[in-house]
C-alpha positions as CSV (number, residue, x, y, z in Angstrom):
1,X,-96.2,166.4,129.2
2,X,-94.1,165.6,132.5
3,X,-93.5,161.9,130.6
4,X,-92.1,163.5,128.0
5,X,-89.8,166.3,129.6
6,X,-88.4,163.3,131.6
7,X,-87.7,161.2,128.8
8,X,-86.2,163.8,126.8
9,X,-84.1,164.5,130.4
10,X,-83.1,160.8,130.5
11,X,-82.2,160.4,126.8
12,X,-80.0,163.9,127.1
13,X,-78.3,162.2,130.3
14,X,-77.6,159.0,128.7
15,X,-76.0,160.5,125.6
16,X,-73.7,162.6,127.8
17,X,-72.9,159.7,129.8
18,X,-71.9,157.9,126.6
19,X,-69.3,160.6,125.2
20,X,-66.1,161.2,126.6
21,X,-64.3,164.4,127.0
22,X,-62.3,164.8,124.3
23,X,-59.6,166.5,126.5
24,X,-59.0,162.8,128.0
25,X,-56.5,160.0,127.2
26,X,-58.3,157.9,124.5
27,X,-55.8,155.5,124.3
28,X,-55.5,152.8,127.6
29,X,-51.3,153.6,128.5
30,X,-52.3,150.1,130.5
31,X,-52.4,148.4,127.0
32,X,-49.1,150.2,125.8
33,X,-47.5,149.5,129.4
34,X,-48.2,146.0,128.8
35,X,-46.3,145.1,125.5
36,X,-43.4,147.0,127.3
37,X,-43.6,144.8,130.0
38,X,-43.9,141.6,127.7
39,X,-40.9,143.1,125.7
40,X,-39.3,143.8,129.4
41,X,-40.2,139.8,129.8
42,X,-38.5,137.9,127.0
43,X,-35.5,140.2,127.2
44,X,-31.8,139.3,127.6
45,X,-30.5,143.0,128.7
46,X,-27.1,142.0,127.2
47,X,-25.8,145.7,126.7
48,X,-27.2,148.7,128.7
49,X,-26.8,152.4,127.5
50,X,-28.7,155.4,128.7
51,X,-32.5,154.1,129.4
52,X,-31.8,150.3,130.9
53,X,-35.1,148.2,131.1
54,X,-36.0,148.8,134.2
55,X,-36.3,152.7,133.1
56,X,-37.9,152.2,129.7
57,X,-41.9,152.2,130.7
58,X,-41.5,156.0,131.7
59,X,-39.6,156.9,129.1
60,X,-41.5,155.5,126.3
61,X,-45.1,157.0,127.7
62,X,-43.3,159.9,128.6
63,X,-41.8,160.5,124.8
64,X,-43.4,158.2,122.1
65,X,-46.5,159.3,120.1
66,X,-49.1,156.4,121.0
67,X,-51.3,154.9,118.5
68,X,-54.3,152.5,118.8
69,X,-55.0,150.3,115.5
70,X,-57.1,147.4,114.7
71,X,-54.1,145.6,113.0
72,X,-52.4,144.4,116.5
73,X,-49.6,143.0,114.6
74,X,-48.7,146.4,113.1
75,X,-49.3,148.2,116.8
76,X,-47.1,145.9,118.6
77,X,-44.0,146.3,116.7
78,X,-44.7,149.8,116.5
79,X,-44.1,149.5,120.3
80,X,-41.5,147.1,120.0
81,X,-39.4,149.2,117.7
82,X,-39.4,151.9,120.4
83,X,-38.5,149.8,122.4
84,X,-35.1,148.8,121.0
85,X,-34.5,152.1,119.6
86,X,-34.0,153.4,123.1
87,X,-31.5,151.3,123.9
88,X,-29.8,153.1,121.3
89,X,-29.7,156.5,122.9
90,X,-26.2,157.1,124.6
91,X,-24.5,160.0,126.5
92,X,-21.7,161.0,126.2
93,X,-19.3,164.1,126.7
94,X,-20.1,165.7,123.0
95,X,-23.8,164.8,124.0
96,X,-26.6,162.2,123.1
97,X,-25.5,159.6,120.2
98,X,-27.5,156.8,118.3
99,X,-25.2,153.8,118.1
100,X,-26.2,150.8,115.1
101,X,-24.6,148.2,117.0
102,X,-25.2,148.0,121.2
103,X,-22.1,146.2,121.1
104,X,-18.6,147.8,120.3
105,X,-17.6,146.8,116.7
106,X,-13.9,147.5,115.2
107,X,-15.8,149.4,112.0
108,X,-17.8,152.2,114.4
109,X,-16.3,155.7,114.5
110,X,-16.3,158.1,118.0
111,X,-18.5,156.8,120.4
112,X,-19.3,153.2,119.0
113,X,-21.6,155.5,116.0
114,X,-22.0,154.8,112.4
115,X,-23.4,157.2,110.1
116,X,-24.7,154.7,107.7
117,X,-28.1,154.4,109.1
118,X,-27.9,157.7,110.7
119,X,-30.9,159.5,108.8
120,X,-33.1,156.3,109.5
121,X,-32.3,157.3,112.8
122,X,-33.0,161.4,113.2
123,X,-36.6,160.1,110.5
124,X,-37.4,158.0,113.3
125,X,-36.2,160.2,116.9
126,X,-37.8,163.2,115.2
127,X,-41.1,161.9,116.9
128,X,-39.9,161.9,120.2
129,X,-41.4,164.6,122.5
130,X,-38.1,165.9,123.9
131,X,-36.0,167.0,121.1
132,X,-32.7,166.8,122.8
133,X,-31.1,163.5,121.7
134,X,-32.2,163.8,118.4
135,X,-31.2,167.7,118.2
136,X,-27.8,166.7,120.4
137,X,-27.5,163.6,117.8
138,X,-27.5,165.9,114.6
139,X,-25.0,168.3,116.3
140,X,-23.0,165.5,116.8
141,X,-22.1,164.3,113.0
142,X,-22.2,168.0,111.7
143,X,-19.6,169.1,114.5
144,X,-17.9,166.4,116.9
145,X,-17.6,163.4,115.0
146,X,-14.3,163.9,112.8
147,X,-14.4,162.2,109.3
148,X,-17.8,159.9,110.8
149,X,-19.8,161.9,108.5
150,X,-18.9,160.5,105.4
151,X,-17.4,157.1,106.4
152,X,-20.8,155.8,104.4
153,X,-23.7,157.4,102.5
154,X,-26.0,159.7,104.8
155,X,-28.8,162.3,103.4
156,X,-28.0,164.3,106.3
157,X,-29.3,167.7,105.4
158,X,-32.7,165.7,104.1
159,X,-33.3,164.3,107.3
160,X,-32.1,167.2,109.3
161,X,-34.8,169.2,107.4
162,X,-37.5,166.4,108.9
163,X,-36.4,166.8,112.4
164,X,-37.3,170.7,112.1
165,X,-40.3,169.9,110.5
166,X,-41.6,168.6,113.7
167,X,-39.3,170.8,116.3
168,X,-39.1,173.9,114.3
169,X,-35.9,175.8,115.6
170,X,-34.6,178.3,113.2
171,X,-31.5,179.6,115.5
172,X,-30.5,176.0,115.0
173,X,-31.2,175.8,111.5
174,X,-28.6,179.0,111.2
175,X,-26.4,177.4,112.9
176,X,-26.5,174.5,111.2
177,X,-26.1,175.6,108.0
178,X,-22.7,176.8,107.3
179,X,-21.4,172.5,108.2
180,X,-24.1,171.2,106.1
181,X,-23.2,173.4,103.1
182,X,-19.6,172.6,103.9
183,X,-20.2,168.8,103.9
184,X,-22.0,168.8,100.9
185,X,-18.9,170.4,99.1
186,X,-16.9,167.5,100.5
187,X,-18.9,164.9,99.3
188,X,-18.9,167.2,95.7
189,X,-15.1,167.2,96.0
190,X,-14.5,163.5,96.8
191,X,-17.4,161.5,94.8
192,X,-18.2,163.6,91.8
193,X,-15.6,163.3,88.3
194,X,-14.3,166.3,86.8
195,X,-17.0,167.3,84.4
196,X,-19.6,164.9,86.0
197,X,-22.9,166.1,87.3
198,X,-23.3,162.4,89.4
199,X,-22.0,160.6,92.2
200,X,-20.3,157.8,92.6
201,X,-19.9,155.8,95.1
202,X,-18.2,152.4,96.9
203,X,-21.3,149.9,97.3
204,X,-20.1,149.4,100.5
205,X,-19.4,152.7,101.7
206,X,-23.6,152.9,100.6
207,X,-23.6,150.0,103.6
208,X,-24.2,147.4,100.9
209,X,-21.3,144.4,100.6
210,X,-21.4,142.0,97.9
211,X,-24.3,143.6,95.6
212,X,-24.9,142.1,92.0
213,X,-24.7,145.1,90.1
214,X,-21.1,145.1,91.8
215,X,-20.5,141.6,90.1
216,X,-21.5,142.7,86.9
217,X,-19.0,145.3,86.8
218,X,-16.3,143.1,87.9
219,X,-16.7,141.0,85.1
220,X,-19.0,138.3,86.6
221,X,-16.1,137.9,90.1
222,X,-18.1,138.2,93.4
223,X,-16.5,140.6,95.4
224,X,-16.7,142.8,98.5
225,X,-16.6,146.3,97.4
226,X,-17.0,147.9,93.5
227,X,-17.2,151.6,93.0
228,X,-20.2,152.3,90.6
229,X,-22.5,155.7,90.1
230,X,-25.4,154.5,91.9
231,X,-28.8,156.0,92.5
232,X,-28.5,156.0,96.3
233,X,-26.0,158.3,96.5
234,X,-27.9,160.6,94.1
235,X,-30.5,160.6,95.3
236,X,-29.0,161.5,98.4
237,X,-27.4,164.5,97.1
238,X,-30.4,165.5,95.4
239,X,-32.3,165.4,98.4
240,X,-29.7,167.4,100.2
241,X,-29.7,169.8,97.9
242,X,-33.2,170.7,98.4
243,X,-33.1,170.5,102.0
244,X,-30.3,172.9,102.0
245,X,-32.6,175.5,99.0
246,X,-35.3,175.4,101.7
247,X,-33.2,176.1,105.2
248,X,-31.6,178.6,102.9
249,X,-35.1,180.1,102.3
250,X,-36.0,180.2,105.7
251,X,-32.7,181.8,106.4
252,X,-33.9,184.4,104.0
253,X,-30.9,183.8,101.8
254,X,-32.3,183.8,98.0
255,X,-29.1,183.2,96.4
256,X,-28.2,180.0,98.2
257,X,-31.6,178.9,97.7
258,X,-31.7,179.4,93.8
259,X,-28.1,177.6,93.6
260,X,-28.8,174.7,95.6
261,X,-32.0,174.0,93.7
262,X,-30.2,174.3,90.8
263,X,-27.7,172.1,92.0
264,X,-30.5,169.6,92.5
265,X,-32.1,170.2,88.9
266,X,-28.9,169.0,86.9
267,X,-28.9,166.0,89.8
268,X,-32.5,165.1,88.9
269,X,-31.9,165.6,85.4
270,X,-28.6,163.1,84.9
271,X,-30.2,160.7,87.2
272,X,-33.4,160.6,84.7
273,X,-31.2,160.6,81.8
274,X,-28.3,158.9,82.6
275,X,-29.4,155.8,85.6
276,X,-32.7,155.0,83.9
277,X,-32.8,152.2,82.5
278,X,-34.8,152.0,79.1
279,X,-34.5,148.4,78.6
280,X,-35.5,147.2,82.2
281,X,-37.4,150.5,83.0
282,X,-35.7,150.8,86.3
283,X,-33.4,153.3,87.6
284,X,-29.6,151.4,87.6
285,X,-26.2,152.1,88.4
286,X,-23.6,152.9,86.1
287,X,-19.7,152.5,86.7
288,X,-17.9,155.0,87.9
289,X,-16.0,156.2,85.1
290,X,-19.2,156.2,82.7
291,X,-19.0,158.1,79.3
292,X,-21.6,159.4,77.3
293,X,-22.4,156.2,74.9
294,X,-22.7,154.2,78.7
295,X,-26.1,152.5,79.8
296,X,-26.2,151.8,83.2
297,X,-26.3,147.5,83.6
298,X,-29.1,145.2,83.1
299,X,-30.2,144.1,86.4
300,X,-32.9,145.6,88.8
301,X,-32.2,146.3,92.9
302,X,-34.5,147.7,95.2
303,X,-31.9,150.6,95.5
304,X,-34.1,151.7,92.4
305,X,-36.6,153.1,94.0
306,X,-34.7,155.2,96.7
307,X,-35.3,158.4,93.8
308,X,-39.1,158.2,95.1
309,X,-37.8,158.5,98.3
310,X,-37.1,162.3,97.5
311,X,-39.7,162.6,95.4
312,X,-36.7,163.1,92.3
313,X,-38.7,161.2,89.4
314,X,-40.6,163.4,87.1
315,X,-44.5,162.3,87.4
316,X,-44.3,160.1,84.0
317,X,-46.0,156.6,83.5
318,X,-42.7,155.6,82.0
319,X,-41.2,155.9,85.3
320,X,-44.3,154.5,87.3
321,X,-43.6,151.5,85.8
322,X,-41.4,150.4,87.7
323,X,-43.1,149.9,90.8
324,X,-44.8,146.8,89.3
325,X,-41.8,145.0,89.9
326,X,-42.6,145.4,93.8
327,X,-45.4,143.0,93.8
328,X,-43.7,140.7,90.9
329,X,-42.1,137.4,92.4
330,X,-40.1,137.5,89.4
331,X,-39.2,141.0,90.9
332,X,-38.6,141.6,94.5
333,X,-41.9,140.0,95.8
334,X,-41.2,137.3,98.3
335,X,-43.2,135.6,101.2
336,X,-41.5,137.3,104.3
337,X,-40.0,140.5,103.0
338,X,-38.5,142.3,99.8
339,X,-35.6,140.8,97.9
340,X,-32.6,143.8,97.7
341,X,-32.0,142.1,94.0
342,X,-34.6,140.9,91.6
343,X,-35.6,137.0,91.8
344,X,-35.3,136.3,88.3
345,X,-31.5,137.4,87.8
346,X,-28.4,134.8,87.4
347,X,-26.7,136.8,90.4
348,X,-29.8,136.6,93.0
349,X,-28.6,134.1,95.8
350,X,-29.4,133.4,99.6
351,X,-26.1,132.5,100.4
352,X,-24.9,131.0,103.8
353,X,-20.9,131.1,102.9
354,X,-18.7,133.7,102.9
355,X,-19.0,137.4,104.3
356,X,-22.2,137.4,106.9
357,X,-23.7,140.6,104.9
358,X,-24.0,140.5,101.2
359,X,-26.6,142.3,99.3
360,X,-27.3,140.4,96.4
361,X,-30.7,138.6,97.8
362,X,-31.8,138.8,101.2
363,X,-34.4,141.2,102.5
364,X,-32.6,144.1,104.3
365,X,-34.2,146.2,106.6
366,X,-32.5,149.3,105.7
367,X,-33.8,148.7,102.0
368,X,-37.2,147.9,102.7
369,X,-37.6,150.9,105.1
370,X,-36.0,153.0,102.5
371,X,-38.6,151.3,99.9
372,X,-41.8,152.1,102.1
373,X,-40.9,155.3,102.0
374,X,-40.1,155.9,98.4
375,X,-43.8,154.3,98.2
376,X,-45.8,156.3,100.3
377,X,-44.5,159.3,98.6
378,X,-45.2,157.8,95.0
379,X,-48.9,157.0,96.0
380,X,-49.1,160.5,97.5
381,X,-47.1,162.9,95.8
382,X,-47.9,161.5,92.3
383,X,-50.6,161.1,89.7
384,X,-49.1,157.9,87.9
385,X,-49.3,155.5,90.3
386,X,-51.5,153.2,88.7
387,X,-48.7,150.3,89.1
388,X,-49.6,150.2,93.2
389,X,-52.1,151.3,95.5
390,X,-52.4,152.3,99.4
391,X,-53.7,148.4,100.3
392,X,-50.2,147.8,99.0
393,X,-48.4,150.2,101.0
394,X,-50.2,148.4,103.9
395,X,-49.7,144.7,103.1
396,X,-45.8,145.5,102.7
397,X,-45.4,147.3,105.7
398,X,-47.7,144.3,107.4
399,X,-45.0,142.0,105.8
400,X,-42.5,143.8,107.6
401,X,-43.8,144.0,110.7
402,X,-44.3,140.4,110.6
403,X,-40.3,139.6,109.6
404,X,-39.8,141.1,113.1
405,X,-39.8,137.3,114.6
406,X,-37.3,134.5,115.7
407,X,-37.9,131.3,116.9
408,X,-35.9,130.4,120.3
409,X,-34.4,127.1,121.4
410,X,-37.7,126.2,123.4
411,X,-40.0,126.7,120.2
412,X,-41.1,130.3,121.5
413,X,-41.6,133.2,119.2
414,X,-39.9,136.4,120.2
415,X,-40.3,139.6,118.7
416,X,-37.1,140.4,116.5
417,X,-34.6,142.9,115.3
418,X,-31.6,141.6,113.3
419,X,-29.3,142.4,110.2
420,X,-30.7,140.4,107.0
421,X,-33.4,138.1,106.5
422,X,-33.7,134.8,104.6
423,X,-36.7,136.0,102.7
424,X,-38.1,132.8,102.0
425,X,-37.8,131.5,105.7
426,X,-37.8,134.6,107.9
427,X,-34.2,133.1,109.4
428,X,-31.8,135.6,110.4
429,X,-28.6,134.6,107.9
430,X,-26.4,137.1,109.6
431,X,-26.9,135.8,113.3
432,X,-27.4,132.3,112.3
433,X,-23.9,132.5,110.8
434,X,-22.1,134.2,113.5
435,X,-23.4,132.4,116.6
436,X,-20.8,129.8,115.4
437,X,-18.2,131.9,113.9
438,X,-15.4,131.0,115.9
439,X,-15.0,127.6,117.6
440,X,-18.3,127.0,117.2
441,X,-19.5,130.5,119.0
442,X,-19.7,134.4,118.7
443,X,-16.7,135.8,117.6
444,X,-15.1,139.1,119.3
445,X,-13.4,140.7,116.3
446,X,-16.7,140.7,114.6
447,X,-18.8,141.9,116.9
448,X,-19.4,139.9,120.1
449,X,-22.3,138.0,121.8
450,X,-25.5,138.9,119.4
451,X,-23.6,141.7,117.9
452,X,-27.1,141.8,115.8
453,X,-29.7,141.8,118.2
454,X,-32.1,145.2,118.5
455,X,-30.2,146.4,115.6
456,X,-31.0,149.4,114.8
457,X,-30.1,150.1,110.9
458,X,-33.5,151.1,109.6
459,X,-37.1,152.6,110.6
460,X,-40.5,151.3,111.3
461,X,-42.0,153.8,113.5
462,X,-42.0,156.9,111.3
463,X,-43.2,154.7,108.3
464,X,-46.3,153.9,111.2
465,X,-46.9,157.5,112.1
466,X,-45.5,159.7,108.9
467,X,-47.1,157.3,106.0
468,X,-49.8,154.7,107.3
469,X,-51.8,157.1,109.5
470,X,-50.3,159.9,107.1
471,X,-49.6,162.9,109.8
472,X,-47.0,165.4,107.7
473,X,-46.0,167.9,109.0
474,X,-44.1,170.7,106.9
475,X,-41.3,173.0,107.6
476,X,-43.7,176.5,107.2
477,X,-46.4,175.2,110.3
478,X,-49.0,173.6,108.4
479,X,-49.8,170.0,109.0
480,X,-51.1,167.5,105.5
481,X,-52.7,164.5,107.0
482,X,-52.6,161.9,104.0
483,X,-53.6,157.9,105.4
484,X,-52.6,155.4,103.4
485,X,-54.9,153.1,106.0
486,X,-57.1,150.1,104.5
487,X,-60.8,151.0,103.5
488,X,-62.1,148.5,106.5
489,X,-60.5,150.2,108.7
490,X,-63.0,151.7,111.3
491,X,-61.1,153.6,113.5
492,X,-57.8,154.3,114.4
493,X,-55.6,157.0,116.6
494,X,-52.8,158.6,116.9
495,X,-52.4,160.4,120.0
496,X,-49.6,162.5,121.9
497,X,-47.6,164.5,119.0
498,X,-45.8,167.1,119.7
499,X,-45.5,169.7,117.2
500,X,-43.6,172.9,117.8
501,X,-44.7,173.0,121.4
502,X,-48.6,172.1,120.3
503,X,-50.5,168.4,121.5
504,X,-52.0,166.9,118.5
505,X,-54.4,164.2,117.9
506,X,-55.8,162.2,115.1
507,X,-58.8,160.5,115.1
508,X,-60.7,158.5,112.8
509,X,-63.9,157.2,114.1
510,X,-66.6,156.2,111.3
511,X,-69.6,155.6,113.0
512,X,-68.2,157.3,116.6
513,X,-68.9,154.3,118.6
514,X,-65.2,153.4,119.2
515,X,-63.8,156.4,120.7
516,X,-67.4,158.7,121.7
517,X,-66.0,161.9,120.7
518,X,-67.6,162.7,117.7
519,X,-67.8,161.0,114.2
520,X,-65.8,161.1,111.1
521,X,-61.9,162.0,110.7
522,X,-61.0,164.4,113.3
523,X,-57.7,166.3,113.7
524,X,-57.3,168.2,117.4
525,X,-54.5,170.7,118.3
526,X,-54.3,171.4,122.1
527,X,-57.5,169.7,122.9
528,X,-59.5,171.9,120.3
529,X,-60.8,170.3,116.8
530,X,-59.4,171.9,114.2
531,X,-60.8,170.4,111.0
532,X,-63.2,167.2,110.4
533,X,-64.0,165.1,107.6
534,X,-67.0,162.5,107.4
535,X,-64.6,159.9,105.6
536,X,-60.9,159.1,105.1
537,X,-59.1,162.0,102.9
538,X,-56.5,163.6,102.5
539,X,-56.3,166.8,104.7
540,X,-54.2,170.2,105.1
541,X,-54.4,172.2,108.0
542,X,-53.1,175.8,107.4
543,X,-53.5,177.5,110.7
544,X,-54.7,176.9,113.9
């Protein structure tokens, strides 16, 4: 009897002594600290803003969600990207800003700021745990920073909408409102025809020089800027539009609400009708001054699937289709990262003459950020989707963590930021052309010593957190957890989310070996588990 109360006694002792408190820190910050400190390492701190190297550790496990994965290529430019997109934050007398460029360049607005990659931006700083340079940052383009805000393209209102979905403030959002209804009337008074329900739009003033659809409309001429009604800005609008309904809604303002979701109905509707292309089956651009026996021009860019990133398309096979064209070498499949024009066309090229950005071949961060994202939502939000699955969400985003890398004189590989990437090489075209711009070096008027490097013109860390480990939350409180992770995937976390004020942690643990605090898909708020699933599903938690 004694024999067995003690080995009962002893097997009760050794379990405990194998779980951990859930409470604790899963996730080593020793491991975390040490790619900052390798990043910290192989850096040339050319250009210092607000949060210089030597300050960065603190910051980053002070403010950045951490995540553990078994794909270490994916976890360390996670880190990485955080790491340069600090470098970004600057103060200044109207507040915090997010520059593009760490260098001054003669094209920036107030404060060395650029609006083109400005939602990119507030998609990725919503994640940070203090909300103030984000919140400051948004402030900034609706109120301080003159005509900034529509120098280039910018779904402001959309991406607005995602920082509150994270640091709910509805003061703000009221506040807010009255500048993002009156810039969406500019934009409806500057780039929409009499008559017209669409947009159009200067491919450059979308942050894209030199495309191929451009070329097609100027009669086969190459040339740096064509005006054309494109699906980025649409969907843009259309995105707005709905942002603005659902603030409106919160606001308790009905009428709003009903006109900008109508607003957004005709949008979606001309867009299906008008930029889809039967022939190609692909949303294209049209010129500007379309009529009504138009078609929109026979050639495919990966700007045909920013719709998906607003979830515009109607949930139809015929516009599913086109996502085959993502895996289709023929299409915009290529060995380092995602073509911005399809392969197979005349006008495709990797060019190294002429302007330094052109948009007619290489893989753009920007685009494939955008295209991620348009992705993630298709797999999610949509029943067709038979064209792509969630192990290709993963080996694209893999592919782009892996174009994060350059070569250095001594034959070491760094990790890697830059403007566009040779596709087929992973070479930087943009930095390999301007290192020897000018007498055989950088050249000031465009842009300076590695006007390039830690550029910060697209995302990465909100694809991580928002899409691969799936954490969504929505604007009314509740939280839809939907990862797009591979089946072999054992275990994974994501760990120190804030979320309108509350901790939150996501764990996936399938045997509950790896972590020792219980077994299966596990969501805590504030220390307390919330909801748990035996396997990898989709989840929604309503209250908590």
């Amino acid at each position: 009897m004694m024999k067995n109360f003690l080995f009962s006694f002893f097997s009760l002792t050794l379990l405990m002594c194998c779980q951990n408190d859930p409470n604790s820190q899963i996730i080593d910050e020793n491991v975390v600290g040490q790619y900052i400190d390798d990043f910290n390492k192989n850096d040339i701190e050319l250009y210092q803003q607000f949060i210089p190297n030597d300050a960065v550790k603190s910051f980053l496990l002070d403010n950045v969600p951490l995540i553990e994965i078994p794909d270490k290529e994916i976890e360390e430019i996670y880190y990485f990207r955080w790491w340069t997109y600090r470098k970004h934050l600057k103060e200044t007398e109207d507040g915090f800003v997010i520059t593009e460029f760490l260098p001054e360049v003669n094209w920036s607005k107030k404060h060395n700021t650029i609006n083109c990659p400005a939602a990119h931006h507030i998609y990725e700083g919503r994640w940070l745990r203090d909300p103030k340079y984000v919140s400051d940052y948004i402030d900034f383009w609706l109120k301080k920073s003159e005509d900034g805000i529509r120098q280039y393209s910018f779904w402001v209102a959309d991406a607005t909408l995602s920082f509150h979905k994270i640091h709910r403030n509805d003061s703000l959002i009221n506040d807010q409102l009255p500048f993002l209804l009156k810039n969406y009337e500019k934009w409806e008074a500057e780039r929409r025809e009499k008559n017209n329900t669409l947009f159009w739009q200067y491919d450059t003033a979308d942050g894209m020089e030199h495309t191929a659809s451009g070329r097609i409309l100027n009669n086969g001429i190459d040339t740096f800027t064509v005006t054309a009604t494109r699906p980025t800005i649409n969907s843009y609008m259309y995105g707005d539009a709905m942002a603005i309904a659902q603030m409106a809604q919160i606001l308790n303002k009905p009428s709003l609400s009903s006109s900008f979701l109508e607003n957004a109905k005709k949008i979606k509707q001309n867009v299906q009708q008008r930029l889809w292309n039967k022939e190609l089956n692909f949303f294209t651009v049209l010129p500007k001054d379309y009529d009504q026996d138009e078609k929109p021009v026979n050639i495919r860019e990966l700007i045909g699937y920013v719709p998906w990133y607003f979830n515009l398309p109607d949930d139809k096979i015929e516009y599913a289709s086109a996502w085959q064209k993502v895996k289709d070498t023929l299409g915009f499949a290529a060995p380092i990262g995602l073509t911005v024009t399809e392969r197979s066309h005349p006008y495709f090229q990797i060019s190294y003459e002429g302007h330094e950005c052109q948009w007619n071949g290489p893989s753009w961060p920007f685009a494939t950020t955008q295209t991620l994202k348009a992705l993630a939502n298709h797999i999610n939000n949509y029943t067709n989707h038979q064209m792509v699955s969630k192990k290709d969400y993963y080996e694209l985003l893999l592919q782009y963590a892996k174009s994060h890398k350059r070569t250095n004189q001594k034959g070491e590989t760094l990790n890697w930021i830059d403007e566009n990437l040779n596709p087929f090489t992973g070479d930087w075209i943009s930095r390999t052309r301007l290192k020897t711009w000018e007498n055989g070096t950088w050249s000031l008027e465009k842009g300076g010593v590695e006007r390039g490097k830690d550029y910060n013109h697209s995302g990465y860390c909100d694809l991580v957190i928002s899409d691969l480990l799936g954490l969504k939350p929505q604007i009314d409180g509740s939280i839809k957890i939907q990862p797009l992770v591979p089946e072999n995937w054992d275990w994974f976390c994501l760990d120190k989310v804030l979320f309108n004020g509350r901790e939150l942690r996501v764990v996936w643990d399938k045997r509950g070996d790896h972590y020792k605090i219980g077994k299966g898909l596990m969501v805590f708020i504030n220390d307390k588990l919330v909801t748990k699933s035996p396997s990898i599903q989709n989840l929604i938690i309503d209250s908590f």
